[in-house]
C-alpha positions in Angstrom: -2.3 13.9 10.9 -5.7 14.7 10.2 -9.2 12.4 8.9 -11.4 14.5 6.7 -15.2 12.6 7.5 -18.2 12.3 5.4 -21.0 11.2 7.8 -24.4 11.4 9.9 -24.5 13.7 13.1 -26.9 13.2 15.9 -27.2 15.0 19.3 -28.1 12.1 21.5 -26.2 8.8 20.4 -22.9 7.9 18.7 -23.5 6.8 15.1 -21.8 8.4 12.4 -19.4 11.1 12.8 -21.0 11.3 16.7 -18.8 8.3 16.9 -16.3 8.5 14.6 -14.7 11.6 15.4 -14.1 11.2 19.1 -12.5 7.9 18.6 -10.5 9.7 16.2 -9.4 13.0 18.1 -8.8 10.2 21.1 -6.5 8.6 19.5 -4.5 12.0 18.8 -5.7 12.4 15.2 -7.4 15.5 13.9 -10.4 15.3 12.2 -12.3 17.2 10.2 -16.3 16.2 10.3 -18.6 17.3 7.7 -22.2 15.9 8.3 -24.8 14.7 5.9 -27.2 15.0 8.6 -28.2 16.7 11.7 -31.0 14.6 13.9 -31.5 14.9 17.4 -31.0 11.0 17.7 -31.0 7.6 16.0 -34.3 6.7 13.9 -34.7 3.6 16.0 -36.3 6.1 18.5 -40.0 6.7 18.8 -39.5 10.2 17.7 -36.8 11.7 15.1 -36.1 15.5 15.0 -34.2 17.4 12.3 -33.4 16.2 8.8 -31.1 15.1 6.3 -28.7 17.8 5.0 -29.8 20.0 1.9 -27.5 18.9 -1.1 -26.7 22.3 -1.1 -25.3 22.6 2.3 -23.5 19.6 1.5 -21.5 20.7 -1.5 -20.7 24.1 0.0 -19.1 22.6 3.1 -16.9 20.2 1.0 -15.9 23.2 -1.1 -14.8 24.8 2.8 -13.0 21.8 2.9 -10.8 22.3 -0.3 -10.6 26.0 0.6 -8.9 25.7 3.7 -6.7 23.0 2.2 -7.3 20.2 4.3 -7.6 18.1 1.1 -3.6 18.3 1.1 -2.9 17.8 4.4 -5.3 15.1 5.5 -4.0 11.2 5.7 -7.0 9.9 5.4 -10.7 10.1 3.6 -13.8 8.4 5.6 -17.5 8.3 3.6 -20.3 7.0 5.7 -24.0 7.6 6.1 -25.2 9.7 2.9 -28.3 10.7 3.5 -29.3 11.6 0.2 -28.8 10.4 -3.4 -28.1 14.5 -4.1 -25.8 14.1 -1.4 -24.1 10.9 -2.4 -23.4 12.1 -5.9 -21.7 15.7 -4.6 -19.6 13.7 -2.2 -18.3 11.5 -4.7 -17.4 14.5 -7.0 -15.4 15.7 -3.9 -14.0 12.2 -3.8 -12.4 12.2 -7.2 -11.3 15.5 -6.6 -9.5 14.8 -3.3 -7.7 11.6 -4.7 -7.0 13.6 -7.8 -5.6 16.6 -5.8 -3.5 14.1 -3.0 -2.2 10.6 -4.7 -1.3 9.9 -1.4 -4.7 10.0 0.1 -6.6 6.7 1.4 -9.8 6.6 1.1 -12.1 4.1 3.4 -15.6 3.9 2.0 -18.1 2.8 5.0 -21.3 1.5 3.3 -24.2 1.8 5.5 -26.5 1.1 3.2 -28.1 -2.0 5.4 -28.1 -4.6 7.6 -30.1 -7.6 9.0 -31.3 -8.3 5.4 -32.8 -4.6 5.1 -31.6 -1.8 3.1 -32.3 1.5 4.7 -31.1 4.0 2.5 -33.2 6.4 0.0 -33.6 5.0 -3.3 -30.1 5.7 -5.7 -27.8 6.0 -2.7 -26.8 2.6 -3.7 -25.8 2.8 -7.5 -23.7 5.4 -6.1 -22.0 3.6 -3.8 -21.5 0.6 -6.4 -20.9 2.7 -9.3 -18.4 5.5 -8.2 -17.4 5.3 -4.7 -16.2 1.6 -3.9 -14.6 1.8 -7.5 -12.3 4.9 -5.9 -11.7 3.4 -2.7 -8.5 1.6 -1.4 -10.4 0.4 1.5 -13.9 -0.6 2.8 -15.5 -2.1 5.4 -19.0 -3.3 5.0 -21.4 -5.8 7.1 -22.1 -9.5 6.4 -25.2 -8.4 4.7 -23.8 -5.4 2.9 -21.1 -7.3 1.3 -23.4 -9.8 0.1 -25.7 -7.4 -1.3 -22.7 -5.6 -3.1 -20.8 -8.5 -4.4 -24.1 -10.1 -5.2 -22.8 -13.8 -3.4 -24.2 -15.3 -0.3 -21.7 -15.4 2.3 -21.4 -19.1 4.1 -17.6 -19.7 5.2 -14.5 -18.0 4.4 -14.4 -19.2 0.8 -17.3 -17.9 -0.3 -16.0 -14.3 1.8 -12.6 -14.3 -0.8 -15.0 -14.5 -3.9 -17.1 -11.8 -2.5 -14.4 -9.5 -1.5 -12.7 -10.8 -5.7 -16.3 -9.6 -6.8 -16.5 -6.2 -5.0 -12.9 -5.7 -5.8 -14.0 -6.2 -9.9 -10.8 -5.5 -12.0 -9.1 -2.9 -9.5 -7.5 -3.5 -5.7 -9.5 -3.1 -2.6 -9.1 -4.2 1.2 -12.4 -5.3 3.1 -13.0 -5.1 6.5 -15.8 -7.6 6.9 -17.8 -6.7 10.4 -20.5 -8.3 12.1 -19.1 -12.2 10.3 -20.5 -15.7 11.5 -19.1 -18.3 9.2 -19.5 -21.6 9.5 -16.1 -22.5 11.6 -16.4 -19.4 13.5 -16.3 -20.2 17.3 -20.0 -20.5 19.2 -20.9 -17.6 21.1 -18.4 -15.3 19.6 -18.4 -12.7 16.1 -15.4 -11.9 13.6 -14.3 -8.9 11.5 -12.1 -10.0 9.0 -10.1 -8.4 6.6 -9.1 -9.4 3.4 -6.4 -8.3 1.7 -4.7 -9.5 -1.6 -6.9 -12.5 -1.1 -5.3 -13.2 2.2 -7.4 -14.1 5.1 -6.8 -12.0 9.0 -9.8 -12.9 11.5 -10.5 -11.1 14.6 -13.3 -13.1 16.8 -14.5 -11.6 20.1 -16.7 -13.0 22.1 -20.6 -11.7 21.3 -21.9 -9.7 24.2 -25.6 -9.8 24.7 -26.2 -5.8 23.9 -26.5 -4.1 20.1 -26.0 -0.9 20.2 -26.4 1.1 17.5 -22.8 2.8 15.6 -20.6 0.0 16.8 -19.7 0.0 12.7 -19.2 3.6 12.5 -16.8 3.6 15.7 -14.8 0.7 14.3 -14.4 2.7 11.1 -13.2 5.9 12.5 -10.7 3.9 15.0 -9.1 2.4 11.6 -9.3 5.8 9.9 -7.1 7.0 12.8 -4.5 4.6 13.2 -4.0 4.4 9.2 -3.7 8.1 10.0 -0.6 7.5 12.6 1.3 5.3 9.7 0.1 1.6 11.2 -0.5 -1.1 9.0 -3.6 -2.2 7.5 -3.7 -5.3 9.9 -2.4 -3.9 12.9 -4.9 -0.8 12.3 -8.0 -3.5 12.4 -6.9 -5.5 15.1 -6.1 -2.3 17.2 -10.0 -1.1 16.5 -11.2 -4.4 17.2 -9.8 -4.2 20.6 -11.3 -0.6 21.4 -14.6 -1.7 20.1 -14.8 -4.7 22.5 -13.4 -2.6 25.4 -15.8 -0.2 24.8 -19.1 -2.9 24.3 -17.6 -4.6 27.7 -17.7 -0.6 29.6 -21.5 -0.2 27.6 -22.4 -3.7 29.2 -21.3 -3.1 32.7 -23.1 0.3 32.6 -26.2 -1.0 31.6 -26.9 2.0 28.8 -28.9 2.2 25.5 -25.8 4.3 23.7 -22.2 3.1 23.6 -20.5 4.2 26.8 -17.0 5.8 25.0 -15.7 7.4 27.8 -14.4 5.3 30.3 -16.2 4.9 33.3 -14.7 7.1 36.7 -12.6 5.2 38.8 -14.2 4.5 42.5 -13.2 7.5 44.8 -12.3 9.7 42.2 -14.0 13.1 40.9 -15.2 12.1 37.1 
């Protein structure tokens, strides 16, 4: 079993692969983490050290990837954080090449181009995205605000959720994993991720914790990339990741930390 994964790395923090690819190896998958960046930490710091990855770098990495053969053996394809529209454009060449190489691959396309009503990504990242990489996938899972922006429709209930997932989908077949949803029947006080598959409906509310952490996406995205990876279902493989994700904003609360808390806190009386 192994998760090949396109994303951001940081050094203090867990967005990108920095969360992804514990969750993954936690759950008993391999993974194998390229980044598209190197920072010492998230930008939402005061300072920011290092930089995005060279286009380069990139490119030569993926063609590590395909040289060691992990294209064959992984279960699995993730894309995240780009960086770069050099970088987006290399990583979907190595896209078509993978699903070209192994028909049985899945590949989950992760967005991040926005969120709150703000895009933060570098000018082009987005035709990309639009143009060749949501076209390729089988899966995706963008925010609220991200699935508005690429379906072009303003999301109010869970009609108006089908016709954007129908848009995004165009003439081909792709599931959405919706994050971060408040519709107009979802419960007060709590948030939804819903998927939608073949136009069919599965919501998973939680009750919305007063903390925001940053790469709460990212995490949920590797968790599904991981139990896709162990054969589970599509709706068992959200609601699973839906479950770590609140365990672990629940663990993040009670320790009163900035950064997700994914390891489990030490048991009273015992060495950690």
């Amino acid at each position: 079993m192994l998760v090949i994964s396109i994303q951001s790395q940081v050094v203090h923090g867990h967005v990108g692969n920095s969360a992804a690819a514990y969750a993954i190896q936690a759950e008993g998958v391999n993974v194998a983490a390229v980044p598209t960046t190197l920072l010492s930490n998230h930008p939402r710091y005061p300072s920011l050290r290092g930089r995005v990855l060279e286009t380069e770098l990139v490119a030569d990495l993926l063609r590590g990837v395909e040289e060691r053969g992990l294209v064959d053996e992984a279960a699995v394809l993730v894309t995240g954080y780009l960086g770069s529209p050099g970088n987006a454009a290399v990583i979907a060449d190595f896209v078509e090449r993978a699903l070209t190489r192994n028909s049985r691959l899945v590949y989950l396309c992760d967005p991040v181009i926005g969120d709150d009503g703000r895009v933060y990504v570098a000018d082009g990242i987005l035709d990309v995205v639009r143009h060749r990489l949501l076209p390729a996938a089988s899966l995706t899972t963008p925010n609220q605000f991200e699935l508005e922006l690429l379906s072009g429709l303003t999301i109010a209930d869970a009609q108006d959720l089908r016709a954007a997932c129908a848009a995004l989908a165009g003439t081909g077949r792709i599931d959405v994993v919706a994050t971060g949803c408040t519709l107009a029947d979802t419960p007060a006080g709590q948030v939804e991720t819903i998927l939608c598959a073949a136009g069919q409906l599965s919501r998973f509310a939680t009750p919305c914790l007063p903390i925001r952490p940053y790469g709460t996406g990212d995490l949920l995205t590797g968790l599904i990339a991981a139990h896709l990876a162990k054969g589970e279902a599509i709706e068992a493989a959200v609601r699973l990741a839906v479950e770590t994700i609140f365990a672990v904003l629940t663990r993040t609360q009670e320790a009163g930390t900035a950064e997700m808390r994914l390891v489990p806190l030490p048991t009273p009386g015992r060495r950690p």
